[in-house]
Every structure is written in C-alpha cells, then in structure tokens.
C-alpha atoms as one frame of an Amber mdcrd trajectory, in Angstrom:
protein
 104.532  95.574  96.464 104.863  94.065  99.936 108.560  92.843  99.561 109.344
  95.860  97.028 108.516  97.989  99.914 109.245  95.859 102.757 105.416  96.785
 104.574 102.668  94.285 106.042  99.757  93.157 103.580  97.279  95.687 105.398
  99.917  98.555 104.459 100.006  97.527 100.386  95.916  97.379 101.020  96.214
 100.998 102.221  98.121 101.710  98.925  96.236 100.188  96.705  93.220 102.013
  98.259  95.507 105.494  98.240  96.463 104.793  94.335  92.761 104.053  93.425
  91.516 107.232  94.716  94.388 109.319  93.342  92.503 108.255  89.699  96.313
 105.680  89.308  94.608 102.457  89.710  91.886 100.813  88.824  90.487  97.851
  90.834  87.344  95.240  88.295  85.194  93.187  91.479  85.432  89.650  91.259
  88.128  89.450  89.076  92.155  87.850  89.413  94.646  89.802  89.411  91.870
  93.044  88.614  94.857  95.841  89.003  94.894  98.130  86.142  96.934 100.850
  86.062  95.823 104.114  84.500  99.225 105.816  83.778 101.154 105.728  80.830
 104.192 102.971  81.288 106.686 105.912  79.680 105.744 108.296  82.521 106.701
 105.249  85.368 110.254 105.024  87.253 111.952 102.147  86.227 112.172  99.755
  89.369 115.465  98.007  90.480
C-alpha cells in the first residue's frame, strides 16, 4: 500500500485503521500477515 500510494508507513497505518472501522478489513492479533479483507474480490477495482 505504501508504494501503491506513494504515503509514509504511519499514513498506510492510518488506512488500515480507517478500512477496519469502515467493517472492510479485518485485522487477527499476533498473527503474520493477519489482513483479511471482508469484501467480495468481484466488487474490487482492478489495480494497475
């Protein structure tokens, strides 16, 4: 997300945070890689 959106670490945290509370994401404690996102891939952009 950082280079997608060229934006410091602390501004990707703030999105994460933003996406979480919008019901998008969902973040699993003390996990890797614990991103899981809550929306349906057909109803994503695609990303170039």
């Amino acid at each position: 997300m950082q280079r997608y959106f060229a934006v410091t670490a602390p501004s990707v945290h703030q999105m994460v945070l933003g996406l979480e509370r919008h019901g998008l994401l969902r973040r699993h404690a003390g996990r890797a890689r614990n991103l899981e996102v809550l929306v349906a891939p057909e109803a994503l952009p695609v990303l170039r």
